[in-house]
C-alpha positions in Angstrom: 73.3 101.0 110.4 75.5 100.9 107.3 78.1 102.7 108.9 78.3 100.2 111.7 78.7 97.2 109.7 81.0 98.8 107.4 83.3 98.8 110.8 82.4 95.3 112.2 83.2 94.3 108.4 86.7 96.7 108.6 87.7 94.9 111.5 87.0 91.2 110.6 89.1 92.4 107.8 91.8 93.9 110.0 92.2 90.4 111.6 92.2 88.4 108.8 95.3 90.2 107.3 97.3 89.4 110.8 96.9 86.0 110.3 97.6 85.7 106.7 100.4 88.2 107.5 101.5 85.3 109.9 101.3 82.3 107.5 102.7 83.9 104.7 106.2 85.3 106.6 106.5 81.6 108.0 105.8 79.4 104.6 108.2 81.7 103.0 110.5 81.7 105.8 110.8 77.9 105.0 110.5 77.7 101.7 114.2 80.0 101.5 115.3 77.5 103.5 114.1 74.3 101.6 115.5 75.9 98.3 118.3 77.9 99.9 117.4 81.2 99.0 117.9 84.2 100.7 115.4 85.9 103.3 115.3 89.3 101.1 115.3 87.1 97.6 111.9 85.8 99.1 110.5 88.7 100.8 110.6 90.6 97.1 109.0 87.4 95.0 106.5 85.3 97.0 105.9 87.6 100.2 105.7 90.3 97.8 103.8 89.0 95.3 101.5 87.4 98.0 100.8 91.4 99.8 100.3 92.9 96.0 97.5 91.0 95.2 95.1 93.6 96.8 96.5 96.5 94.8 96.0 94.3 91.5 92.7 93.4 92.5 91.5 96.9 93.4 93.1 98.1 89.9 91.4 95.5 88.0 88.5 96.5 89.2 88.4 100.1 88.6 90.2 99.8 85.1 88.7 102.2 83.0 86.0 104.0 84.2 87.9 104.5 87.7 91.3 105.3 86.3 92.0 107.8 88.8 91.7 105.0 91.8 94.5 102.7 89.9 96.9 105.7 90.2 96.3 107.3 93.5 96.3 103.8 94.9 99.7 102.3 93.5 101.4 106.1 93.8 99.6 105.8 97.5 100.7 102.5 98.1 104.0 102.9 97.4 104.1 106.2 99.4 102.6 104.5 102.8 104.7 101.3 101.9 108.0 103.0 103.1 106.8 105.9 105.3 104.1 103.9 107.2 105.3 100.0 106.8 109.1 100.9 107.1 108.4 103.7 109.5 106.1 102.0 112.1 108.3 99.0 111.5 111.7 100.4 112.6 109.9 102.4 115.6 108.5 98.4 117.1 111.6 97.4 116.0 115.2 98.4 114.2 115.6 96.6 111.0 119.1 95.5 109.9 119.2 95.0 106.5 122.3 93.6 103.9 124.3 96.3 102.2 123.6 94.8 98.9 120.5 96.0 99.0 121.8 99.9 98.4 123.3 98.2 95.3 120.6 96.9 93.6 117.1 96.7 94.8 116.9 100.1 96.1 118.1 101.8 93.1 115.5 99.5 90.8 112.9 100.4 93.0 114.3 104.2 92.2 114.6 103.5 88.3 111.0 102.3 88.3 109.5 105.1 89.8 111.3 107.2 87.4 110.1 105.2 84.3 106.5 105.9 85.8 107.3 110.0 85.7 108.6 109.9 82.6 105.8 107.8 80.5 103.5 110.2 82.3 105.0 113.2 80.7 102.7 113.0 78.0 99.4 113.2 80.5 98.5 109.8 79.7 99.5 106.3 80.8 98.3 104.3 77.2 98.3 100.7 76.5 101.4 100.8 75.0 103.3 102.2 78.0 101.0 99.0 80.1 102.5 96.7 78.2 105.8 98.6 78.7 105.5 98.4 81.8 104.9 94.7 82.1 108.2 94.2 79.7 109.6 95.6 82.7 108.0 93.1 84.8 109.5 90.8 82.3 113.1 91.9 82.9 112.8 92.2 86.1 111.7 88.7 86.4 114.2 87.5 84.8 117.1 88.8 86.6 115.4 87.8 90.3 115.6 84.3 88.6 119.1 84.7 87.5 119.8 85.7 91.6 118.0 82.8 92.8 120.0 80.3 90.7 123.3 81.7 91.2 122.5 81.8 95.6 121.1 78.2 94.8 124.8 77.1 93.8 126.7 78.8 96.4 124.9 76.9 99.2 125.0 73.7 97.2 126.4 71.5 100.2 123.6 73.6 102.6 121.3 71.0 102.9 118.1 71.6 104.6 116.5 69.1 107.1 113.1 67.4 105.8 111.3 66.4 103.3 108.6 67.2 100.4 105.7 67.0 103.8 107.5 70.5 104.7 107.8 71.7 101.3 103.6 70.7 101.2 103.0 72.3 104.8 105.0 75.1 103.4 103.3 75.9 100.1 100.0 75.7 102.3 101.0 78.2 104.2 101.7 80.1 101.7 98.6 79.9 99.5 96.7 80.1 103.5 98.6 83.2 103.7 97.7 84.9 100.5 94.2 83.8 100.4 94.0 85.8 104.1 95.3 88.6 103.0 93.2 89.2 99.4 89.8 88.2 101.4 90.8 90.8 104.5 92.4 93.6 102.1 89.1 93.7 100.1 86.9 93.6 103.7 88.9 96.4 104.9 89.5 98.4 101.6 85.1 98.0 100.5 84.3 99.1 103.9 86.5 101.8 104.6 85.9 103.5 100.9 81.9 103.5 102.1 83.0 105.7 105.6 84.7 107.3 103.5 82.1 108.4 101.5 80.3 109.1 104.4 82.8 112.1 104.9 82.2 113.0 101.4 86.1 112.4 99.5 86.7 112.3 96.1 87.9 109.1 94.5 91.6 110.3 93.8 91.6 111.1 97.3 90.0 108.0 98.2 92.7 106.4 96.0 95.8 108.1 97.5 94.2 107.6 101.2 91.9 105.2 102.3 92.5 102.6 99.7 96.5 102.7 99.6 96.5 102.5 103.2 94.2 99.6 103.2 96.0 97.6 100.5 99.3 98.2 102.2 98.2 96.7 105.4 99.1 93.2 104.2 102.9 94.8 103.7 102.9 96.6 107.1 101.4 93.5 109.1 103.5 91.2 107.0 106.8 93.1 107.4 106.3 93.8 111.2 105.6 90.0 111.9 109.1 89.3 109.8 110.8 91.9 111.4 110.0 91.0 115.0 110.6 87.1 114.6 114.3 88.8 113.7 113.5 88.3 109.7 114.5 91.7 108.5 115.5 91.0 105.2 111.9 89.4 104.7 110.4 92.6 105.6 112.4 95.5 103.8 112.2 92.6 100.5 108.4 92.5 101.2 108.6 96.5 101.0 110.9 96.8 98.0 109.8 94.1 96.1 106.0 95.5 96.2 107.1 98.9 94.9 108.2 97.6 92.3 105.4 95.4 91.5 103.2 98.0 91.9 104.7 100.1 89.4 105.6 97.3 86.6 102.5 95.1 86.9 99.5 96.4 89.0 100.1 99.9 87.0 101.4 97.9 83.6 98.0 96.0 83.9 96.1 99.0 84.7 97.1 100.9 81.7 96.9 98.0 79.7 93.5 97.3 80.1 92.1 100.7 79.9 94.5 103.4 80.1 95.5 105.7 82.9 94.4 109.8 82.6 97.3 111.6 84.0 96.4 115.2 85.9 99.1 117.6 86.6 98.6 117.6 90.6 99.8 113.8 90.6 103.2 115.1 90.0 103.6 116.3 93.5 102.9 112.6 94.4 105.4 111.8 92.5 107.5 113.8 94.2 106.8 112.3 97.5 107.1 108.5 96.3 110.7 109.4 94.5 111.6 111.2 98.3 110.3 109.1 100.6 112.5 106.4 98.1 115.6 108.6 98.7 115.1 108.9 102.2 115.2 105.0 102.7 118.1 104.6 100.7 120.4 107.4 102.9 118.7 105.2 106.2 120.4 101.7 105.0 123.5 103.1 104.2 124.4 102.2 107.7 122.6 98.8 107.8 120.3 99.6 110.1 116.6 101.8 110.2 116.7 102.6 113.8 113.7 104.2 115.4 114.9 107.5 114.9 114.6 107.2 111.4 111.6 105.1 112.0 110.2 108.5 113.7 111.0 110.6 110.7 109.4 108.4 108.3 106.2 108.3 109.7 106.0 111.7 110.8 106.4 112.5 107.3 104.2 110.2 106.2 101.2 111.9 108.3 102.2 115.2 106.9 101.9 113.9 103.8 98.3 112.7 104.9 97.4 116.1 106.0 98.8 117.8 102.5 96.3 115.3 100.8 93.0 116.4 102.0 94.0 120.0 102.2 95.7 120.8 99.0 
């Protein structure tokens, strides 16, 4: 009987996050607009932000005694991010993206994931590398901001239509959005982790698996919705921006709380994140992830699946 309410509860889940997926893509959608920013600037802050919140919630939660959750989650996450969001994505649709991004948010999301491998060198993520980690955040922070301003000036004279009543209806939206997404991430990530058990995995497994995939379902159902209503920039941001957030702050507040444990095997993961990275950076280099590449993605994302259980 537990089993089937675990999936009644799943699903619920499952269609909570399209709807928050749908509310958050158009308050932010609106809000770039209102403050004339661009698409990708606000798929990597607020629709980023707004998807991350399970992962944080999920790490906070097993800080300490469950270290080995917090990493196979955000390594997971970040893993199923690009090869199932971006993959699944591009196969529904192609996804044309700015150049810039090959320039600079690609090759952060790259210099974070490096940072991670080599503060782990040591076997241990400490608090000291946390609140490295969420310096990083810092700095990070701090140049998005400096983009916003100077994108702000150029379209000065781009004046949006309305008033503060879409700015309100916007932020609502939002904050709808979010609110969606944290309630149906946790419905579908609880539930699934008790089938899980049911088929007897380990928590690291559980971690890399069941719970990355569930926390990245706000990414893939927010990024598909942007992508199809033809806001591309909104979902590759969404994708980027949450990489990186997973790394700097979910994993900085991880490791600040409690400290990570770091076991040799995870560097294969590693591996995979840093490739699967790679591999979307050589797909925008012609602006566009077409389904072919789409294809690839996931396919490699599956093997990786199958690697996971049987190694």
């Amino acid at each position: 009987m537990e089993v089937v309410i675990s999936g009644i509860l799943t699903v619920i889940g499952l269609v909570m996050l399209c709807f928050g997926g749908n509310w958050l893509v158009s308050g932010g959608v609106a809000i770039a607009r209102k403050f004339r920013i661009s698409n990708l600037v606000i798929g990597m802050t607020i629709v980023a932000y707004g998807t991350s919140t399970p992962e944080l919630a999920a790490s906070i939660a097993a800080a300490g005694e469950h270290s080995a959750i917090i990493l196979g989650n955000i390594i997971g996450s970040n893993i199923a991010n690009v090869g199932m969001v971006i993959g699944i994505a591009a196969i529904i649709v192609p996804i044309a993206i700015q150049k810039s991004v090959l320039r600079k948010e690609i090759p952060i999301m790259l210099g974070v994931s490096v940072l991670l491998i080599l503060i782990s060198i040591d076997g241990e993520l400490s608090n000291y590398d946390g609140i490295l980690l969420l310096a990083g955040l810092g700095v990070f922070g701090y140049y998005t901001f400096k983009d916003v301003m100077k994108q702000r000036q150029e379209n000065k004279d781009d004046v949006p239509q309305g008033g503060e009543n879409i700015y309100l209806k916007s932020i609502g939206l939002i904050g709808l959005g979010v609110g969606l997404l944290y309630v149906g991430a946790i419905l579908t990530v609880d539930n699934a982790v008790i089938l899980a058990k049911e088929f007897g995995l380990s928590e690291k497994i559980i971690g890399l698996t069941v719970i990355a995939i569930g926390t990245s379902l706000p990414e893939l159902i927010t990024s598909i919705i942007a992508i199809r209503k033809g806001h591309g920039d909104i979902g590759v941001g969404n994708i980027i921006g949450s990489n990186i957030y997973n790394i700097l702050m979910i994993m900085g507040v991880g490791a600040a709380l409690g400290g990570v444990m770091i076991s040799a095997d995870v560097y294969f993961d590693y591996a995979i994140m840093v490739l699967f990275s790679v591999a979307l950076l050589i797909g925008l280099k012609t602006g566009v992830i077409n389904r072919m590449m789409g294809v690839c993605l996931t396919v490699g994302y599956l093997v990786y699946l199958i690697l996971t259980f049987f190694k």
